[in-house]
C-alpha positions as CSV (number, residue, x, y, z in Angstrom):
1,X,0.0,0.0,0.0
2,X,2.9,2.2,0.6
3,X,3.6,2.4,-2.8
4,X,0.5,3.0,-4.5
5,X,0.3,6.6,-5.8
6,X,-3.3,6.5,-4.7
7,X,-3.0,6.1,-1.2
8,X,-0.7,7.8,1.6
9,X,-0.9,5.1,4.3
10,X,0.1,5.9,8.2
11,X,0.5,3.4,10.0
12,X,0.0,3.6,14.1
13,X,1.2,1.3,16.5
14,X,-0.5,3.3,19.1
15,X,-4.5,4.3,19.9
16,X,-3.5,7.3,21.2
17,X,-0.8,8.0,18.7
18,X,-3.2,7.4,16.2
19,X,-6.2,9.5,17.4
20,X,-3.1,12.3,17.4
21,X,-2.6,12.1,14.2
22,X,-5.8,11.7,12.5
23,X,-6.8,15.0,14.6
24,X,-3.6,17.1,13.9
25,X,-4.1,15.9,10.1
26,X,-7.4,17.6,10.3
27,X,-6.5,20.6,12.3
28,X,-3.8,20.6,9.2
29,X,-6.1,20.7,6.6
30,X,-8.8,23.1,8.0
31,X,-6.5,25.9,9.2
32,X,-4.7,25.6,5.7
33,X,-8.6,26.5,4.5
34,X,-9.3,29.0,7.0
35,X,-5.7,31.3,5.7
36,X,-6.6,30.5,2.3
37,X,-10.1,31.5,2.0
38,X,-11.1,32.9,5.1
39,X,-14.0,30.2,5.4
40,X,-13.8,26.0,5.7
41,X,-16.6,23.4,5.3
42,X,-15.8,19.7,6.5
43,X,-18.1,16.6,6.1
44,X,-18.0,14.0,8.6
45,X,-18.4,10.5,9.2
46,X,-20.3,8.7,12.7
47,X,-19.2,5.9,14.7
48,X,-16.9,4.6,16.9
49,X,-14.0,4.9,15.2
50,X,-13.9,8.6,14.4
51,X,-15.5,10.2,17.9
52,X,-12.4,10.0,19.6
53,X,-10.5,11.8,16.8
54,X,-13.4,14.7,16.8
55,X,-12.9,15.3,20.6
56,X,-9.3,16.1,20.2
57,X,-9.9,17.8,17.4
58,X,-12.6,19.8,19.3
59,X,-9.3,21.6,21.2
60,X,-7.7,22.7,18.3
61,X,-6.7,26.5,18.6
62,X,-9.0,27.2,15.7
63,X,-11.2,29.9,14.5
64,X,-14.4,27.8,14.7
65,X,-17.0,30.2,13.9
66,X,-15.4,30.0,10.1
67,X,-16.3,26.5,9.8
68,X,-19.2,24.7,8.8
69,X,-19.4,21.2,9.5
70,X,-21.7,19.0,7.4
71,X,-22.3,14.9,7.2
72,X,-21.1,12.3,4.7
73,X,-23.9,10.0,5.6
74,X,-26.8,9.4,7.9
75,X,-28.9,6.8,9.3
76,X,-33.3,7.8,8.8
77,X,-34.0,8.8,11.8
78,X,-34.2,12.1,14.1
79,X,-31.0,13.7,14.3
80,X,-31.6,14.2,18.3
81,X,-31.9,9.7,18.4
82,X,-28.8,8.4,20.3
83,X,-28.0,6.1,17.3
84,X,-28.0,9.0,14.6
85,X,-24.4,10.5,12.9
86,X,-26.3,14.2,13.8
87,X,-26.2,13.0,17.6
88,X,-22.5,11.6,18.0
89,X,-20.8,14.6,15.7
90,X,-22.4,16.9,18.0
91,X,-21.4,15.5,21.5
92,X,-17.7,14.9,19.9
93,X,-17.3,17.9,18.3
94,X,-20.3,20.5,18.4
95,X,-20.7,20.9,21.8
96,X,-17.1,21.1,22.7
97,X,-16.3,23.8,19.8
98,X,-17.8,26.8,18.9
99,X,-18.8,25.6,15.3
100,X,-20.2,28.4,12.8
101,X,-22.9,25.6,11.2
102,X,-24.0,22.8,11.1
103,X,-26.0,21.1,8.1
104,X,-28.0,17.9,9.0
105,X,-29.0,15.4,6.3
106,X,-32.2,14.3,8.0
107,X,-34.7,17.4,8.3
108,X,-37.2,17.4,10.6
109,X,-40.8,17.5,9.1
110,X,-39.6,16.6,5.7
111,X,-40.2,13.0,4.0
112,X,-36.6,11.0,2.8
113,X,-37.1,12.4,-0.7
114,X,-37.5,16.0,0.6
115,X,-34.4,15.9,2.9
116,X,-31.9,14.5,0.3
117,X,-33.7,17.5,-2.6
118,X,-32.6,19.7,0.7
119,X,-29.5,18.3,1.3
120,X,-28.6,18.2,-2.4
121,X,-29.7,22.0,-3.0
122,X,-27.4,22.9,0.1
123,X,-24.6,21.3,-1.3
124,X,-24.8,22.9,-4.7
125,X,-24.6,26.5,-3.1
126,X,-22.0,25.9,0.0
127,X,-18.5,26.3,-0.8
128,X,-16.9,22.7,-1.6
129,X,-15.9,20.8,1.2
130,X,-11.8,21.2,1.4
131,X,-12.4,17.7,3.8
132,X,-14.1,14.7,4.1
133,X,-13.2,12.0,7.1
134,X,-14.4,8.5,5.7
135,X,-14.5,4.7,7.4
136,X,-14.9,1.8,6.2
137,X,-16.8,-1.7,7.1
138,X,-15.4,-5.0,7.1
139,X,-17.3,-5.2,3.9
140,X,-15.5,-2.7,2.3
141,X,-18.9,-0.1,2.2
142,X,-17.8,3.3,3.1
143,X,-20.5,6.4,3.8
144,X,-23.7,4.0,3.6
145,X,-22.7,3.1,0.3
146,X,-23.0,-0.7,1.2
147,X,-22.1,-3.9,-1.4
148,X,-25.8,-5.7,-2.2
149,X,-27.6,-2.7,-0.8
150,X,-31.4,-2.1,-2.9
151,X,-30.3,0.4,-5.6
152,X,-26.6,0.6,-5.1
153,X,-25.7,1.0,-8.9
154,X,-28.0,4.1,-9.1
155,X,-26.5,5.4,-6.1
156,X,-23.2,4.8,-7.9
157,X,-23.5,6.7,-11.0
158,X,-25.5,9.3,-9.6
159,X,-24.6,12.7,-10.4
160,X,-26.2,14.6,-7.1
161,X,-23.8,15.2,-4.0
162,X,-26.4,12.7,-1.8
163,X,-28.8,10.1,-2.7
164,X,-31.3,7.8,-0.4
165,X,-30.7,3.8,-0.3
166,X,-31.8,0.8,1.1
167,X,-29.8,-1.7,2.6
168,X,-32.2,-4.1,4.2
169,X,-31.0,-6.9,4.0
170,X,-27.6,-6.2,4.4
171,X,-26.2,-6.9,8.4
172,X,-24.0,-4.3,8.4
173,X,-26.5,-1.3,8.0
174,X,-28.1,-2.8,11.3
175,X,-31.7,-1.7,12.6
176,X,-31.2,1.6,10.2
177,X,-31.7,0.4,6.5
178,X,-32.8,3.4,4.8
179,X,-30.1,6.1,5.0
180,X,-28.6,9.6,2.9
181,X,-25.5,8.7,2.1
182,X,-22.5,11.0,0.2
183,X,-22.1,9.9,-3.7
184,X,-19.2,9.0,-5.2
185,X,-20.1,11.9,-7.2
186,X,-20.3,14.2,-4.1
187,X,-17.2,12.7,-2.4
188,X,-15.4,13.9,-5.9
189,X,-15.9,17.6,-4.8
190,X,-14.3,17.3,-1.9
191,X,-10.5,18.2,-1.8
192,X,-9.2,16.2,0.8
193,X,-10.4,12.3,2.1
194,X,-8.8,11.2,4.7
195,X,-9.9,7.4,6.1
196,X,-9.9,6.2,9.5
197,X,-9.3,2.3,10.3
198,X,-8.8,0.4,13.1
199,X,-7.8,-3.7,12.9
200,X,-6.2,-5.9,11.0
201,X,-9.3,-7.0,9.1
202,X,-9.9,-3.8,7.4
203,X,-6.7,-3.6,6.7
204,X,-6.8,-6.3,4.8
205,X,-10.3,-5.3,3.2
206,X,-8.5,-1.9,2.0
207,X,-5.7,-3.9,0.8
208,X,-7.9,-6.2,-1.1
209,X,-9.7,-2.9,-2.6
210,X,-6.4,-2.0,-3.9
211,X,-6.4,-4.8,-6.3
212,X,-9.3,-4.2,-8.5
213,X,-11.7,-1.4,-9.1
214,X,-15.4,-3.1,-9.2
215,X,-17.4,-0.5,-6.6
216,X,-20.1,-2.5,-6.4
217,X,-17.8,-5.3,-5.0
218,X,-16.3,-2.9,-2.7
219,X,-17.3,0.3,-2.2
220,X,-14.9,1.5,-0.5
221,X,-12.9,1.5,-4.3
222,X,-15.0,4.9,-4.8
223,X,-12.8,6.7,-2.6
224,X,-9.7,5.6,-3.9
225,X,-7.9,7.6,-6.8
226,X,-11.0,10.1,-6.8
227,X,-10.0,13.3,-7.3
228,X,-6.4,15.0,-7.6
229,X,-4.6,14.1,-4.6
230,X,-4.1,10.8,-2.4
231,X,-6.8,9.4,-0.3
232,X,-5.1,10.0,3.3
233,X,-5.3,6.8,5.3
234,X,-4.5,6.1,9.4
235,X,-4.5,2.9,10.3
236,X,-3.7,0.9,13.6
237,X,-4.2,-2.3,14.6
């Protein structure tokens, strides 16, 4: 992986060392933004794996009120429920920084088809995203863009920024099938990827992903060589 013009890989042989890195890489990346154009917009991923890396990224000596924080992907459900992507980005990050905005996928009032229209027409008029922080499943789906999911290939050569799919049916996407997930189409706009992995199993996923390019195999393949500069990858065991 280390030498595949693609991919920058870092390796950590430490959690700590790890969640360091991830966070300063951001912290990197925004304040690089913020002197450039005076504004940065970042779109984030939930789970387990990244909430660690937005709390220390939360104490970054930042100007927060210039930054917009958005989502790549989000479970149907109300952003305030304990299991939504809305929920964990703000305990890690919003409440501990002084963020400028916030834009939620899921909007309260509106059907699934209204709130990806909404979500879409946001992300036509906001400034592009100069960051998006991405994981990755054991099945190789990043954002909710998961392999055997109802209506993947459409979701793949979509042209908007976000689409809605299904994945009943597919164990991964849990109790939450339908979801508004990022498009490879959408991911393209942003200007920096950077994934987070954990365990030797994924690494081993990615790896695999490395070998081919069939997205509806692994998804995970649509954030690989997208765009003009390497997809940024942490890793430790």
């Amino acid at each position: 992986m280390n030498d595949d013009p693609r991919v920058q890989w870092f390796s950590h042989d430490d959690p700590e060392d790890w969640i360091h890195a991830a966070a300063a890489d951001m912290e990197r990346c925004l304040a690089a933004e913020l002197a450039a154009h005076g504004h940065a917009r970042m779109l984030l991923s939930g789970g387990t794996t990244p909430a660690p890396v937005y709390a220390q990224l939360a104490v970054a000596p930042l100007d927060w009120n210039r930054v917009t924080v958005g989502l790549v992907d989000e479970r149907w459900l109300s952003p305030r429920d304990s299991a939504s992507n809305a929920r964990l980005v703000r305990e890690h990050l919003l409440d501990r920084a002084d963020v400028g905005r916030f834009e939620p996928l899921v909007r309260e009032g509106l059907s699934l088809a209204e709130s990806v229209h909404a979500a879409n027409l946001e992300a036509r008029h906001a400034p592009e995203a100069c960051l998006a922080i991405l994981g990755m499943g054991n099945d190789g789906h990043t954002a909710s863009l998961f392999p055997g999911a109802e209506g993947l290939e459409r979701v793949l050569a979509c042209t908007q920024p976000y689409a809605a799919l299904d994945a009943t049916g597919c164990p991964v996407a849990g109790d939450w099938p339908l979801r508004i997930t990022l498009t490879p189409a959408g991911l393209a706009k942003t200007r920096q990827r950077l994934l987070l992995l954990r365990g030797k199993a994924k690494r081993e996923v990615f790896a695999r992903a490395l070998e081919a390019d069939d997205l509806l195999e692994l998804p995970i393949r649509a954030a690989i060589g997208t765009g003009t500069v390497p997809l940024r990858v942490h890793w430790c065991a």
